[in-house]
C-alpha positions in Angstrom: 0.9 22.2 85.6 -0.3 19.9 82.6 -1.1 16.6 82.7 -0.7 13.7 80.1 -0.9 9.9 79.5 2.2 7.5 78.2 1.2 4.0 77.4 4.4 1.7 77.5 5.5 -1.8 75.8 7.2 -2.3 79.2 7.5 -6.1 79.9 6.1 -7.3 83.3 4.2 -5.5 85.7 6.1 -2.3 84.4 3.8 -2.3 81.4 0.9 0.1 81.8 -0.4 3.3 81.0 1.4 6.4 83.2 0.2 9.7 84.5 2.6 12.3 84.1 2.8 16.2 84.6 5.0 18.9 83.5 6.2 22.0 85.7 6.1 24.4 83.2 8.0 27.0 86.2 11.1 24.3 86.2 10.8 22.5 82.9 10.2 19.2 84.9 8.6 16.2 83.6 7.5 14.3 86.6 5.8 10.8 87.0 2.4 10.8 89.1 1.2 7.1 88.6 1.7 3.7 87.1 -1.4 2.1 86.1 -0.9 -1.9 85.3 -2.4 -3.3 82.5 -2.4 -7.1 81.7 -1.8 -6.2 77.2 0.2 -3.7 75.8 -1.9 0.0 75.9 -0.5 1.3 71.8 -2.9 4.6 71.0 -4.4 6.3 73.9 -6.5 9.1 72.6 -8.1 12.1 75.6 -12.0 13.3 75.1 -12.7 15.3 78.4 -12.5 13.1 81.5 -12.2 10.0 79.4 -9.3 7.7 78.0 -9.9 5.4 75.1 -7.2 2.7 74.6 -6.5 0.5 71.8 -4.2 -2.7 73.6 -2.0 -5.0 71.9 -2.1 -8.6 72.8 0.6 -9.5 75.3 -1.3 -13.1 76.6 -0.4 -15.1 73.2 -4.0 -14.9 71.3 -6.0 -14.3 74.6 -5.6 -10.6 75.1 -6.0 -7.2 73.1 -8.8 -4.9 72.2 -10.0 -1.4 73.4 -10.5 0.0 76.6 -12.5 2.8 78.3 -10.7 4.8 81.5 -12.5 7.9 83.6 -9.7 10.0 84.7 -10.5 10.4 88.2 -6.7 13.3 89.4 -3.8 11.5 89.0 -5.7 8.1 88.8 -7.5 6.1 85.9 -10.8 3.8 86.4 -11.5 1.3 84.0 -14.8 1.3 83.0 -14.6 -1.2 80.0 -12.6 -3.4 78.3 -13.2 -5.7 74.8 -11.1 -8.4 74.5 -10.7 -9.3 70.7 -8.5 -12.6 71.2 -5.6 -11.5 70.0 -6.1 -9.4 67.5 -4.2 -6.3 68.3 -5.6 -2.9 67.7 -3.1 0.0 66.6 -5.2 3.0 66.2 -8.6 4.6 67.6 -10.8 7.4 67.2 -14.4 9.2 68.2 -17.2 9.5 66.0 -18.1 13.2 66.3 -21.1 12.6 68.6 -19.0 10.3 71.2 -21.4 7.4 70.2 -19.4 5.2 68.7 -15.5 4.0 68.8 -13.4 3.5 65.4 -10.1 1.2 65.5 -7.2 -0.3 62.9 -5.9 -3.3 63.2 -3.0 -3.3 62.0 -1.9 -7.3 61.8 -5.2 -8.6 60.5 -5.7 -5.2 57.9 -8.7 -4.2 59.3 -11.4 -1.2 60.2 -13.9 -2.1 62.9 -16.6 0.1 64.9 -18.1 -0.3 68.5 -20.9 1.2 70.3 -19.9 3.9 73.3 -22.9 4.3 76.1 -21.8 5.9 78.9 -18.7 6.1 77.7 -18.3 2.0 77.6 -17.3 0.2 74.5 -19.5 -2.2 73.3 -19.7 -5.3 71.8 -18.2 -5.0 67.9 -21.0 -3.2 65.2 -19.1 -3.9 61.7 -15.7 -5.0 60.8 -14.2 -4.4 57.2 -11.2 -6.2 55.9 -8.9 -4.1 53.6 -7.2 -5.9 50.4 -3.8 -5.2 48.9 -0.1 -4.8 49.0 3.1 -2.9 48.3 6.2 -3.3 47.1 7.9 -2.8 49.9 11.4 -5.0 49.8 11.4 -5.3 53.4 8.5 -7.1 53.1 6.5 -4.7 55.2 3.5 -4.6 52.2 2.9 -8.2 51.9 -0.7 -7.7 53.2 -3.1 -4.8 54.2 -2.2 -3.0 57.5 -4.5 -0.5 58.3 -2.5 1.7 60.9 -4.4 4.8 61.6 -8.4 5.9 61.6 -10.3 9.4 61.6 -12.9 11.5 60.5 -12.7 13.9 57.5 -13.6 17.5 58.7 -16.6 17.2 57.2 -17.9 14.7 59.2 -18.9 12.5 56.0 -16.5 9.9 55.8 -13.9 7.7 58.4 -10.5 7.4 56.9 -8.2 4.3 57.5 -4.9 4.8 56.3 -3.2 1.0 55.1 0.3 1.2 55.5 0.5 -2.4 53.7 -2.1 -1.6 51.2 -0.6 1.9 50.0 -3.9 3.2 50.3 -6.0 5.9 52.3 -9.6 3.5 52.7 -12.9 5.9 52.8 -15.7 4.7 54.4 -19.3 5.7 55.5 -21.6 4.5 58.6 -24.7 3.9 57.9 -27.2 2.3 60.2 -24.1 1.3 62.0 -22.2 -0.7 59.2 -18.9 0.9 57.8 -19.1 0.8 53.6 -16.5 1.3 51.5 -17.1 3.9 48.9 -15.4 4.4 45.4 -13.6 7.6 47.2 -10.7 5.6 48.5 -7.2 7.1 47.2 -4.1 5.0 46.6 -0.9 6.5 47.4 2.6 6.3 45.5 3.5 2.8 45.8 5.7 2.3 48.1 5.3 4.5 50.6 3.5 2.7 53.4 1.0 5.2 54.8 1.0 5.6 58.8 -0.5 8.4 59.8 -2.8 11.6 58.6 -4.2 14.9 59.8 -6.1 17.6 58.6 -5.3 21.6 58.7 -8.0 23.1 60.9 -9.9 24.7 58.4 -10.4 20.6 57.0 -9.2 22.1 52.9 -5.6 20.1 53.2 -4.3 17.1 54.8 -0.9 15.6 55.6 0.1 12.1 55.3 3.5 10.8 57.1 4.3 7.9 55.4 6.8 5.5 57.2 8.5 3.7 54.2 9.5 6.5 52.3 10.1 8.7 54.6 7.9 11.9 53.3 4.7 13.5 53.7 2.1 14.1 51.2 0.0 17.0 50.9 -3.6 16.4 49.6 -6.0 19.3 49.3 -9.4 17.9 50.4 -12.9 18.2 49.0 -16.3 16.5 49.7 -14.7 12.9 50.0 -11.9 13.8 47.4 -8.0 13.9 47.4 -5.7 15.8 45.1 -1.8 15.3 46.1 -0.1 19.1 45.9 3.6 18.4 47.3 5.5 15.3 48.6 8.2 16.4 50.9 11.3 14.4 52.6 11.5 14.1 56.3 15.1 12.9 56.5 18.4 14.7 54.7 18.8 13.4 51.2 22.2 12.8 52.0 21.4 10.6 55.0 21.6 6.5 53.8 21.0 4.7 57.3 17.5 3.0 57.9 14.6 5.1 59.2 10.7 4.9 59.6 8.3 8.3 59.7 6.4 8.0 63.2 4.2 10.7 64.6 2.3 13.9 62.8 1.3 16.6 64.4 0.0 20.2 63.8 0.2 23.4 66.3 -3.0 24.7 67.7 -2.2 28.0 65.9 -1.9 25.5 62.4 1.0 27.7 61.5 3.5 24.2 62.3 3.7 21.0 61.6 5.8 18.6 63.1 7.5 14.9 62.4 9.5 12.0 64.0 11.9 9.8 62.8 12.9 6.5 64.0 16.2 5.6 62.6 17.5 9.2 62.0 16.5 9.9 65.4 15.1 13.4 65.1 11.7 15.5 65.1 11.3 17.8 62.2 9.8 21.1 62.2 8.2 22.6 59.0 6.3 25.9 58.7 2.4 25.9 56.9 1.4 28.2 54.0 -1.9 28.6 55.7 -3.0 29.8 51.9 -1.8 26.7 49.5 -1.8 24.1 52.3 1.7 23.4 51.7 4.7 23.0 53.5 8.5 24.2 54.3 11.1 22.4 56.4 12.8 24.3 58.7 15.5 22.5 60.8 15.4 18.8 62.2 15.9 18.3 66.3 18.2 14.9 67.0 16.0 12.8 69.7 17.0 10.3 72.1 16.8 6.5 70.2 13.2 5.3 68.2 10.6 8.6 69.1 8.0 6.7 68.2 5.3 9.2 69.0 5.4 12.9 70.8 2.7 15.6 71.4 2.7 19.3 71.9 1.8 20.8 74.9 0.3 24.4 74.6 2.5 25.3 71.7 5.1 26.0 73.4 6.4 22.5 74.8 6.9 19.2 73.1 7.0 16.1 75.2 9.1 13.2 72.9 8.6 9.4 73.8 11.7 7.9 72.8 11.1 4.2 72.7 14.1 2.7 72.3 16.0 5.3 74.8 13.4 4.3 77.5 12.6 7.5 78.5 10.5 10.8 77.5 12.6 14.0 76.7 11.1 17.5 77.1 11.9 20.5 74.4 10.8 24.2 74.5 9.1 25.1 71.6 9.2 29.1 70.5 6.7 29.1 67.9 6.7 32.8 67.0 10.8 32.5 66.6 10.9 28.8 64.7 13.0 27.6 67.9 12.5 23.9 69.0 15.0 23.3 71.7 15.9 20.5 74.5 15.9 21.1 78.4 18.1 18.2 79.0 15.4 16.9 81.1 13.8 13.2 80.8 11.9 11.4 82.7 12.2 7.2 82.5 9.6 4.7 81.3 10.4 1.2 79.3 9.6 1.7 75.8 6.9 4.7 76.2 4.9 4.3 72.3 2.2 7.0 72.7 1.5 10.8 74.4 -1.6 12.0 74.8 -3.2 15.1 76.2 
């Protein structure tokens, strides 16, 4: 039996974050417990028996922020929450020592980092606004909008990666201020930049970018980017409107896999191991809008399909290439993240 969290942009007291389990012996997803929230819960992240939450405002400019949850079974205990006023947060992560939080704010273009103690978030250390914009015709790059933040292998740097600004922003903490250094990479313009992850021997990364609909490769160096291969996640010969969503690698690194919103479809694509870069294999239709999905195990991959309302389960047979649905879903309203 596994257990994992869904946070939904359900309306209502349906919004909330859910605990859920799959039967691995029936290929079940099942739902254990609703936990309310009063904002939207976007990226919910898992570090032992903790969740960390980053909340969109849902109480028009009195609501959003992070929160801080001990898993206690099939139950969640808030043991913090900070309220930023409206100022919605779209992505979080862990400073390496589980000392301090990271976020992205996506609508105001922003980085900002808090203090953990006792696993409790703090009031807000340092906040840096990003500058730019694309050329998106859609109007998506008219301003900075930093979507997603980590930490580089090396544990030197935090990355925030501006969809709005086409740009990957490097920073360092020092004596708990973020600093911009000279490292921060631009991207092709264009592309609006949502997410990034490293192989797990930190020498490449892959970025999803949700404009253009393609991943760059980057092998990575001491602060340092150097783009290797750009690679489509839709058909060429597909003309409908789609966004790139989710990244994720296998535990094994062999895989990588993608969602599409739009084209309605996760991607599979195989890892030279050696060069860093990548293959496509086959594409999986989804149910409608899979914003976000996760990989349970390497051998199951949970989808959260936002606009079909429900989570869809596939088999995943890493050693054959074979990525395959159960036909078995479980419901939530507009489920945005998975986490594990």
């Amino acid at each position: 039996m596994y257990r994992f969290y869904v946070s939904s942009y359900a309306k209502g007291k349906e919004k909330g974050l859910y605990v859920c389990t799959l039967d691995e012996t029936k290929n079940e997803l099942h739902l254990n417990k609703h936990i309310p929230t009063e904002d939207f819960p976007s990226y919910v992240i898992k570090k032992d028996d903790y969740l960390y939450v980053s909340l969109k405002d849902a109480r028009v400019g009195e609501g959003g922020g992070v929160a801080s949850y001990h898993i206690e079974e099939d139950d969640l205990k808030q043991l913090s929450f900070y309220n930023s006023h409206g100022r919605s947060y779209t992505h979080l992560c862990l400073s390496p020592d589980q000392k301090y939080l990271f976020t992205a704010n996506y609508h105001v273009g922003a980085t900002a980092a808090f203090p953990l103690k006792d696993h409790k978030i703090g009031d807000k250390l340092s906040v840096v606004h990003h500058h730019g914009s694309g050329i998106d015709l859609l109007k998506r790059q008219t301003s900075p909008h930093a979507h997603y933040v980590g930490i580089t292998p090396d544990h030197k740097y935090l990355y925030s990666v501006d969809l709005g600004a086409d740009k990957i922003v490097m920073y360092e903490f020092i004596n708990e201020k973020l600093q911009e250094t000279s490292l921060s990479q631009s991207v092709i313009p264009g592309s609006g930049p949502r997410h990034m992850i490293f192989s797990h021997d930190g020498k490449y990364c892959y970025l999803v970018n949700e404009i253009s609909n393609s991943i760059m490769v980057y092998q990575y160096h001491d602060g340092h980017f150097t783009l290797i291969q750009v690679i489509h996640c839709v058909p060429r010969h597909f003309h409908g409107f789609s966004s790139a969503a989710a990244i994720h690698m296998t535990s094994s690194g062999k895989h990588i896999i993608v969602s599409n919103r739009g084209h309605d479809s996760i991607v599979l694509y195989r890892v030279n191991q050696e060069t860093g870069k990548i293959t496509l294999l086959y594409m999986v239709h989804t149910g409608k809008g899979p914003r976000d999905f996760n990989i349970i195990d390497d051998r199951y991959i949970v989808v959260a399909s936002q606009e079909e309302d429900r989570l869809e389960l596939y088999t995943f047979n890493e050693e054959k290439e074979e990525i395959k649905p159960t036909g078995n879903t479980l419901d939530i309203i507009q489920p945005v993240c998975v986490a594990l």
